[in-house]
C-alpha positions in Angstrom: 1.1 4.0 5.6 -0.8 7.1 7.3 -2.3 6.7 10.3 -6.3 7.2 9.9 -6.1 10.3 13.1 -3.5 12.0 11.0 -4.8 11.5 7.3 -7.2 14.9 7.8 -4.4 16.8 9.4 -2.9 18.2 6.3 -5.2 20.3 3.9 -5.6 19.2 0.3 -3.3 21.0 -2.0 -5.9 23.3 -3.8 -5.3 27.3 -4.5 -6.9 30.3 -5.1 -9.0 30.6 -6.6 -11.0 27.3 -5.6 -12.4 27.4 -2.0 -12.0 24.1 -0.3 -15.6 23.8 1.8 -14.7 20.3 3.0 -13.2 17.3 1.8 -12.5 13.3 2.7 -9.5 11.4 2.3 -9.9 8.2 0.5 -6.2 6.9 0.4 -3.3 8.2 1.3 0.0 6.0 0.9 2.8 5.0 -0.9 3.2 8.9 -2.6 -0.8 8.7 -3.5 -3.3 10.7 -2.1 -7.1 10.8 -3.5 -9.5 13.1 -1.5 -13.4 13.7 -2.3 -13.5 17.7 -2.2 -16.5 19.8 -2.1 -15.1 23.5 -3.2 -16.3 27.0 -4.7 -14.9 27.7 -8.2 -16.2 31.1 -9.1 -19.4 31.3 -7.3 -20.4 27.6 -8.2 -20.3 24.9 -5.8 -18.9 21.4 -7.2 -17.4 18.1 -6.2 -14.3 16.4 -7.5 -12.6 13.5 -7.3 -8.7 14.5 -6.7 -5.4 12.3 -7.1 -2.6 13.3 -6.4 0.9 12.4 -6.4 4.0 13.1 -3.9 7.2 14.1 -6.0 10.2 16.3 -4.3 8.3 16.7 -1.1 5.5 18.5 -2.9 2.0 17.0 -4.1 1.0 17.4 -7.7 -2.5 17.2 -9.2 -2.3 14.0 -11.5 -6.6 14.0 -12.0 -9.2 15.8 -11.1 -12.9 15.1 -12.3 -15.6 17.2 -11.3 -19.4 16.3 -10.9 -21.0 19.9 -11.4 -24.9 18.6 -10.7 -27.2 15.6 -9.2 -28.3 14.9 -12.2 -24.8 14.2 -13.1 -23.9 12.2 -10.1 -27.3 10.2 -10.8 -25.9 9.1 -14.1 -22.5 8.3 -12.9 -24.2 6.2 -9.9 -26.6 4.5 -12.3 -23.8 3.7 -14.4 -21.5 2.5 -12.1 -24.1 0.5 -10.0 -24.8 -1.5 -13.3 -21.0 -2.3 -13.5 -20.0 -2.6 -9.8 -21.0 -6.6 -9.7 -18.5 -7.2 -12.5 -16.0 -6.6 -9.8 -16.4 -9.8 -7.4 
């Protein structure tokens, strides 16, 4: 496993022409990495939920979902927040 000082040391594997602003590492182990990214895709900003996975020493996008407003991200939190007690 990764140690937490050195998760943020590598930049997320993202080309031109997206424009990484900043981004947080959720998990990284075990050949899995998902990030939070806030990026510029053709003058727009968005955030997306990234996973990706290590194969031949290289990582490769397996998801990507993108949240392209607040009033998207309210309906994904409202959702979620109805569900997330399900869990316990």
């Amino acid at each position: 496993m990764d140690r937490p000082e050195r998760r943020e040391t590598e930049k997320v594997p993202i080309i031109d022409p997206l424009k990484v602003i900043e981004y947080k590492t959720i998990n990284k182990r075990f050949g899995w990495w998902s990030s939070v990214v806030l990026l510029e895709s053709y003058g727009r900003k968005q955030v997306c939920f990234y996973l990706w996975q290590k194969r031949d020493d290289k990582w490769k996008r397996k998801q990507k979902f993108a949240i392209h407003s607040q009033e998207d991200w309210e309906l994904i939190t409202n959702a979620v927040e109805k569900m997330i007690g399900e869990l316990t």
